[in-house]
C-alpha positions as a printed NumPy array, in Angstrom:
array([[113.831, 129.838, 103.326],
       [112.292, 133.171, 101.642],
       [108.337, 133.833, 102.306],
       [106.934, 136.191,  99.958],
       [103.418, 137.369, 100.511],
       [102.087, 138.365,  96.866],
       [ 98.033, 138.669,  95.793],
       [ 96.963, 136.462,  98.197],
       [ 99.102, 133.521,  97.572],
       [101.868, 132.394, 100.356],
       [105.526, 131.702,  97.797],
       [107.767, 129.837,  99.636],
       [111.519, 129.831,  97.793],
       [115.095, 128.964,  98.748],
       [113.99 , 126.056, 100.838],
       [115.672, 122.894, 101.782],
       [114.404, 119.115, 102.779],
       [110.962, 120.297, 101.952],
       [108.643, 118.022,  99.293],
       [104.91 , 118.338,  98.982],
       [104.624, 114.996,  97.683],
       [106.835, 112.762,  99.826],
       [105.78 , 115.034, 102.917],
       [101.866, 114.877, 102.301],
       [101.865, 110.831, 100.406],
       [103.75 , 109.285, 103.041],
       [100.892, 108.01 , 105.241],
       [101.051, 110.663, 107.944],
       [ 98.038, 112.182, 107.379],
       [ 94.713, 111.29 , 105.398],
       [ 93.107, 114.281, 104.346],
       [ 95.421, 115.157, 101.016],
       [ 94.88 , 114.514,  97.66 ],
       [ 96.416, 115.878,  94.331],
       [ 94.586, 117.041,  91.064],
       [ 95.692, 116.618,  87.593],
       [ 97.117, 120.068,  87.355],
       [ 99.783, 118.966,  90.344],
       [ 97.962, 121.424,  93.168],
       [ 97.324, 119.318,  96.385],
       [ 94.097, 120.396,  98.625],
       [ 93.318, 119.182, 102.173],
       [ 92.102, 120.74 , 105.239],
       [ 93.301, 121.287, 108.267],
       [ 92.389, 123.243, 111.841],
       [ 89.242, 123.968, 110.014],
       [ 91.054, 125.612, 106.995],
       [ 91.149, 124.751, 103.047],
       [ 94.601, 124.668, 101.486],
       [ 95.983, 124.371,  98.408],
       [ 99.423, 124.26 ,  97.015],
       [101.703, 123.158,  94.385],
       [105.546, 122.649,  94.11 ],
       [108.16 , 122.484,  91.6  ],
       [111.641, 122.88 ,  91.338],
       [112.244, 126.448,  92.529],
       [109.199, 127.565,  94.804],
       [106.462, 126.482,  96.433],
       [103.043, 128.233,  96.123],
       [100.183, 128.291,  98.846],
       [ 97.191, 129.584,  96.727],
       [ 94.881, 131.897,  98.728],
       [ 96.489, 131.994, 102.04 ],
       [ 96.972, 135.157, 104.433],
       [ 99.658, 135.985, 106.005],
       [ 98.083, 135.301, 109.164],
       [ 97.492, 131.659, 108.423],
       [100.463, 131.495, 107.153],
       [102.237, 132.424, 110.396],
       [ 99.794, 130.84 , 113.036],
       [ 98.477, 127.654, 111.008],
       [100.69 , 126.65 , 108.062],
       [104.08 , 127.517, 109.196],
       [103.963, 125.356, 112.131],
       [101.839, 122.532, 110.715],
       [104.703, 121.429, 108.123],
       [107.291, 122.266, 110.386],
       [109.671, 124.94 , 108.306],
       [111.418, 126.763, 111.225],
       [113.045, 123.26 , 111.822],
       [116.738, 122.82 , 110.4  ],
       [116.103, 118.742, 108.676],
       [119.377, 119.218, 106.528],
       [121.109, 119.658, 110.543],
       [119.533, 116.579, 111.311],
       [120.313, 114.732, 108.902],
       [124.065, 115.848, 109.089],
       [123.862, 114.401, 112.517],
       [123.254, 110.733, 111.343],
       [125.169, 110.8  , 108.444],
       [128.203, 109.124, 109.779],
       [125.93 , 106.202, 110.017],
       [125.997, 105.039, 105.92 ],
       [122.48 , 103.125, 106.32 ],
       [120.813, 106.019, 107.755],
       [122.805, 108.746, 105.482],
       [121.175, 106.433, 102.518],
       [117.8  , 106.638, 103.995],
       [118.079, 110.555, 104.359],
       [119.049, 110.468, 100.317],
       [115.677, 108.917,  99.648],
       [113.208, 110.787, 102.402],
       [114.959, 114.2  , 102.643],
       [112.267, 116.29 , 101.604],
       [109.838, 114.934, 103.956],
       [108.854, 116.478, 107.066],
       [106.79 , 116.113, 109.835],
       [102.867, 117.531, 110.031],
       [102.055, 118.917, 113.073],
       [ 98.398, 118.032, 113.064],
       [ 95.591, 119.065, 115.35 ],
       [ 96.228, 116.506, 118.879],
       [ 92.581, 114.936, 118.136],
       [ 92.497, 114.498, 114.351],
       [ 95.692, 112.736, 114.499],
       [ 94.628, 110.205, 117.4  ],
       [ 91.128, 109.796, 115.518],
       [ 92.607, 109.23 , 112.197],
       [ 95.236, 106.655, 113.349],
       [ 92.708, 104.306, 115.567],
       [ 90.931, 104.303, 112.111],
       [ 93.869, 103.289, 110.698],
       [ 94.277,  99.949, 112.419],
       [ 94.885,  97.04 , 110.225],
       [ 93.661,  99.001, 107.72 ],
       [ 95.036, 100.393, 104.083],
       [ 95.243, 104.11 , 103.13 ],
       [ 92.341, 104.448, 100.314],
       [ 89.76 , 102.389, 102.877],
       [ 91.317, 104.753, 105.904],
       [ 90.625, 107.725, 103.719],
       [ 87.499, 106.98 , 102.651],
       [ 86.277, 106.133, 107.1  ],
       [ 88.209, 109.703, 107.333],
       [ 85.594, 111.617, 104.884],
       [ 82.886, 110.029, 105.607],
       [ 83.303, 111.19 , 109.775],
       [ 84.029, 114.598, 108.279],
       [ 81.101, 114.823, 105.862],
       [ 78.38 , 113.359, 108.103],
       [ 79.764, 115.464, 111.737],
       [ 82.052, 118.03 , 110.85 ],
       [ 80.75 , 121.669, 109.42 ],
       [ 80.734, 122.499, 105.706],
       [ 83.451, 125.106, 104.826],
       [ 84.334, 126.009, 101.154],
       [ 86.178, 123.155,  99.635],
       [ 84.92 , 120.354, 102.027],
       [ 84.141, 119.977, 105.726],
       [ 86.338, 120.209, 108.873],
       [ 87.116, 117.214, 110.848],
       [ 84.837, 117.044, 113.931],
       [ 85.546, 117.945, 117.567],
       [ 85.702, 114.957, 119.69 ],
       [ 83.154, 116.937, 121.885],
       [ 80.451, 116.306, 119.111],
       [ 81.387, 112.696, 118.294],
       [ 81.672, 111.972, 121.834],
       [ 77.257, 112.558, 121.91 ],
       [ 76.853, 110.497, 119.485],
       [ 76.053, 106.408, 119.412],
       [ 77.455, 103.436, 117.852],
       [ 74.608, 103.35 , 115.478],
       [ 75.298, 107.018, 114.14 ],
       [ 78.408, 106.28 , 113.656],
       [ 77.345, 103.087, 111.547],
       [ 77.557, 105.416, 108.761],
       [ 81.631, 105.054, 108.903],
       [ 81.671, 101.467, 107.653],
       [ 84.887, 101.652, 110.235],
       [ 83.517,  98.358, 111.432],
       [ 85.111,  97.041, 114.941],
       [ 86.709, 100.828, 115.233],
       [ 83.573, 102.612, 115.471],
       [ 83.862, 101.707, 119.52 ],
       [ 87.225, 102.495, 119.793],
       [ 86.535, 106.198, 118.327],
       [ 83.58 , 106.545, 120.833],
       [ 86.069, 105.716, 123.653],
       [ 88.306, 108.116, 122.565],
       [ 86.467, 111.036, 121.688],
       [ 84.374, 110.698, 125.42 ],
       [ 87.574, 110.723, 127.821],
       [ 89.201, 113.472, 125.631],
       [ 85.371, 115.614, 125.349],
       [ 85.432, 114.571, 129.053],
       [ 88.938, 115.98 , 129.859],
       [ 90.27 , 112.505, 130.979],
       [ 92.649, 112.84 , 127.8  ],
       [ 93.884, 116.165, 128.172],
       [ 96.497, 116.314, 125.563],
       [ 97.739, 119.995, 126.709],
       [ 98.88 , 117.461, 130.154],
       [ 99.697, 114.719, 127.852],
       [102.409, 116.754, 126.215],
       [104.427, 117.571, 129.664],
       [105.016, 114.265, 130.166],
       [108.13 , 111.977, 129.129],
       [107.702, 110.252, 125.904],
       [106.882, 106.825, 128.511],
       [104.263, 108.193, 130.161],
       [102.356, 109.958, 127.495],
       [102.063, 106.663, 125.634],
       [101.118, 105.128, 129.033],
       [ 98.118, 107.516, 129.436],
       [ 96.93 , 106.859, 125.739],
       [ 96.828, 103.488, 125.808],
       [ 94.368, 103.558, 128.752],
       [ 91.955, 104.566, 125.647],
       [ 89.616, 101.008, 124.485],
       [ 91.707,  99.992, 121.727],
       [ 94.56 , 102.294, 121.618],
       [ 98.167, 100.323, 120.979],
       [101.541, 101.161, 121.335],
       [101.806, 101.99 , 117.825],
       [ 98.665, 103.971, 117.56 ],
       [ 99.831, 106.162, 120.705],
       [103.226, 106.828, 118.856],
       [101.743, 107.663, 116.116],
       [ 99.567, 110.739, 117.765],
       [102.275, 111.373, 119.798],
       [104.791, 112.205, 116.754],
       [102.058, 113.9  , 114.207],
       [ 99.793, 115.201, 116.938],
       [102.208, 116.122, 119.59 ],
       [105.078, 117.142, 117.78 ],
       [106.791, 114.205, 119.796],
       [109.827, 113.397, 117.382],
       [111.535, 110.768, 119.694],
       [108.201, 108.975, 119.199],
       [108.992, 105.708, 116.843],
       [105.862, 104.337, 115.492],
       [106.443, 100.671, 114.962],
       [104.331,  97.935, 112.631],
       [105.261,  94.608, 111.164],
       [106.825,  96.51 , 107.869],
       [109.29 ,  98.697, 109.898],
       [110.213,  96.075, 112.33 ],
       [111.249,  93.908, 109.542],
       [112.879,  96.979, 108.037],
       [114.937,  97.571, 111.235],
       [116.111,  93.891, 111.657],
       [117.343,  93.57 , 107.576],
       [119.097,  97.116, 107.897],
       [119.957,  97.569, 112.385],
       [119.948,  94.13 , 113.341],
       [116.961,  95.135, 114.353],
       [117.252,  98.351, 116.594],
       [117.409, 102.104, 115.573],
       [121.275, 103.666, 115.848],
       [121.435, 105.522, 119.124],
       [122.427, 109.007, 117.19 ],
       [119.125, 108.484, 115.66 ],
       [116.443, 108.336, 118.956],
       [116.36 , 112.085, 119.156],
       [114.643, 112.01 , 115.946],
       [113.464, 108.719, 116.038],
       [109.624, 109.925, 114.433],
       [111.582, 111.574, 111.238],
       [114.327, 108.708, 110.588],
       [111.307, 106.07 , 110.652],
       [109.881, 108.089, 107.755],
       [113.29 , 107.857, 105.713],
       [113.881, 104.027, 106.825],
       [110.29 , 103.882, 105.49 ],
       [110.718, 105.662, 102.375],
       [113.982, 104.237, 101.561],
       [112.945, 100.233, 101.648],
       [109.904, 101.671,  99.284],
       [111.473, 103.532,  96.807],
       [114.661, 100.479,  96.4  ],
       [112.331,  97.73 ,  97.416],
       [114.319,  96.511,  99.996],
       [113.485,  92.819, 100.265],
       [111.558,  92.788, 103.87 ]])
């Protein structure tokens, strides 16, 4: 991968397994959306992005070079080798197919709190309803920036009520939010601790939080925590492991279990696998 830092614009070229679109439309994160001119915009860690891919770069429109290095870089994962990865499971033909289909996804590192937040909204819930809750919690209680508003520290939600937060339409998962954002404002959920222990324990000590499932806890584990062996699991990929794994994931694959549950994912989409 070659960086080039030109007029204020970040050019990324000579990359591998990298895709705006898969990487940012693949349900890992609910802040992104794409104009008619191809640019994408979202914010994240309090910051406005933009950028836009095609085949032989990929710009990042008014970024510095510090952001670059201490936000973006880190948040889409690019000093990770994927193509490595996905050498390692390509013995397996299933999983080697998968990779074909997902490769240029990758994994968001996303702020610990926004990603737990965002994913107990997400409960039985589809993607334009979850990203409308998402805005709305932004607009009413985060700060306005340029472009939008950041996503609001769990210290402030955590002083606010049930009936503030009425506002959300979130229904039954306004209460499950207020949990939340009290034990981490409180320091109960410390994710800094959280992320020294095993995989086991971590989801343990989330799912003390009113309302918080196994799938929910993987799911801030892997885009929060950077926890890849983390294998977020609902009815659509369990049905999607038993049709393709008999119904459990290779063991070559549990290093990376968080990444290969994006291909399996992308792969029954894209050749609608019948699940």
């Amino acid at each position: 991968m070659l960086v080039e830092f030109k007029n204020n614009d970040v050019i990324i070229t000579d990359f591998k397994n990298f895709n705006i679109a898969q990487t940012l439309d693949c349900g890992q994160a609910f802040r992104w959306s794409k104009n008619d001119d191809e640019v994408w915009q979202g914010i994240a860690f309090g910051k406005l992005l933009r950028l836009k891919q095609d085949e032989e770069k990929i710009i990042l429109f008014d970024t510095t070079k510090k952001d670059f290095e201490e936000i973006w870089l880190n948040y889409f994962d690019l000093n990770r080798d994927y193509e490595q990865i996905i050498d390692g499971i390509s013995h397996n033909e299933t999983l080697k197919n998968a990779a074909k289909y997902g490769n240029g996804i990758r994994i968001l590192r996303q702020d610990s709190w926004e990603a737990l937040c965002s994913f107990i909204i997400s409960q039985n819930n589809n993607i334009p309803r979850i990203k409308g809750i998402v805005e709305r919690l932004c607009e009413n209680f985060g700060d306005k920036i340029e472009g939008g508003y950041t996503f609001p520290t769990a210290e402030k939600i955590s002083l606010l009520s049930l009936d503030d937060l009425a506002v959300l339409r979130s229904g039954f998962r306004a209460k499950y939010i207020l949990d939340a954002a009290k034990r981490v404002a409180s320091g109960e959920i410390c994710f800094a601790e959280i992320e020294k222990l095993s995989t086991d324990e971590a989801r343990q000590k989330l799912m003390c939080i009113y309302g918080v499932g196994a799938k929910v806890a993987d799911c801030a584990m892997l885009y929060g925590m950077g926890r890849l062996d983390a294998f977020p699991k609902d009815v659509w990929i369990k049905r999607a492991l038993e049709v393709l794994f008999d119904g459990e994931l290779p063991e070559a694959a549990t290093c990376y279990a968080g990444i290969i549950q994006q291909y399996i994912f992308f792969y029954a989409r894209e050749t609608k696998l019948n699940i």
